[in-house]
N, C-alpha and C positions, 0 to 999 in steps of 0.2 A: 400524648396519646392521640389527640383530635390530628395532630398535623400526618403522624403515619395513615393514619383511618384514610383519611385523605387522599394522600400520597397513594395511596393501594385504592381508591375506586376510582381517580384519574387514571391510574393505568390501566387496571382493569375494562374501564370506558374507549383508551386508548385502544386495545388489543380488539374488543368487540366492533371498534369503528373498521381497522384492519382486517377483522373476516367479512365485513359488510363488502367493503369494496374488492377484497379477493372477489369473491364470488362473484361478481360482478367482471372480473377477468387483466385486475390490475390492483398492484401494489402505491397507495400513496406514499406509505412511510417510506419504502425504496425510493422511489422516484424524489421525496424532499433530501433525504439525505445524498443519492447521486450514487456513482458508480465508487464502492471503497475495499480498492484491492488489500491483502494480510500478506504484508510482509514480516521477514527472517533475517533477524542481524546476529552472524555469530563470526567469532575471533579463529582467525585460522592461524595463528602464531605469527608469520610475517604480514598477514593482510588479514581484513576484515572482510564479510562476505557479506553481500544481501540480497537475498533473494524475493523474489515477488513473484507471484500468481495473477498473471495480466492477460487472460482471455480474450481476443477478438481485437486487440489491439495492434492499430497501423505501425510499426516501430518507426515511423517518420512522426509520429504524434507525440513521441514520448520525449519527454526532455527532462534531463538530470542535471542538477547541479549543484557544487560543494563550493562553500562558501567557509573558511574556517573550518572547523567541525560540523559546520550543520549542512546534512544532505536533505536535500529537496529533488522527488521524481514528481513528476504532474504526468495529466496521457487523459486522454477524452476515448472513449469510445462509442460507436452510434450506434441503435436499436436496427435491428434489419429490417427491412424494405418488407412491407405486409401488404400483399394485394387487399382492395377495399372488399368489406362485406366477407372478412375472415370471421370466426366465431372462435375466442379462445377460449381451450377449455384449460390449462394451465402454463403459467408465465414465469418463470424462476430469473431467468435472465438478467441484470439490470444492464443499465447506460447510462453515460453521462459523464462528465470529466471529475478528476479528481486534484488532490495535490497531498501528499504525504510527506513532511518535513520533521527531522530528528536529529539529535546530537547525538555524532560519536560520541563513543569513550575516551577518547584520543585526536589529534591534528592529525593527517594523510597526507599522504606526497601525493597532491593535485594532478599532478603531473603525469602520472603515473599510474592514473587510476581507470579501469578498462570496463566497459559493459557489453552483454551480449545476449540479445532477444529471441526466443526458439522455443518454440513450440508451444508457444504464448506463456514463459518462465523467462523471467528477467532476471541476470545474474551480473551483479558489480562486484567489481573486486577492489579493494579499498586498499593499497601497503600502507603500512607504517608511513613515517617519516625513518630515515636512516638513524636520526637522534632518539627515536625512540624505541629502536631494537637491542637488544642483550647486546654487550661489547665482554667480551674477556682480556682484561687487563694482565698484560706479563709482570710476573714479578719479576726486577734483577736481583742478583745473589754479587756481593764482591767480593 
């Protein structure tokens, strides 16, 4: 009982320190955690997709790599240029690099695998392995 009581006015405290410094005209909690894009992994039947939400990003910053099963995107983005003696009155924005690492479902044919960056939506396209798409095996009759 004592440890949730707890647990619930550290956040509480957490959240009230978070409107201190909004109002002030910046987010700390953003800024420690960094910039963390939500990506989308769904199975298209011969290939796996995944999709990412990557705003404001250089597509020379980004860099993707599959290793096994496990995909790894990283990508930095930088905060825009503010002339001095701006006065913000709200900041949603964040910055910062990140790095997002998961295990397929499955091994991909590496080799084969395409990405393409537009209109700040990052879309991989993952296939199979050959060995692991549906084969229809013929029966013979004698």
């Amino acid at each position: 009982m004592f440890r949730v009581s707890m647990f619930n006015e550290m956040e509480n405290l957490h959240r009230e320190m978070d409107q201190l410094f909004r109002g002030l005209g910046f987010s700390p909690a953003l800024e420690m955690r960094g910039f963390s894009p939500k990506f989308k992994l769904n199975d298209g039947g011969e290939a796996y997709q995944v999709t990412a939400v990557l705003p404001g990003i250089d597509a020379e910053k980004l860099n993707i790599n599959i290793t096994g099963r496990r995909l790894t995107v990283s990508g930095e983005t930088k905060a825009p240029e503010v002339p001095e003696k701006v006065v913000w009155h709200r900041s949603e924005r964040s910055a910062g690099s990140f790095e997002q690492s998961f295990l397929l479902p499955e091994q991909v044919d590496a080799a084969k695998v395409a990405a393409e960056y537009k209109n700040g939506i990052l879309l991989i396209n993952l296939p199979r392995n050959a060995e692991a798409l549906p084969k229809k095996i013929a029966v013979k009759t004698s």
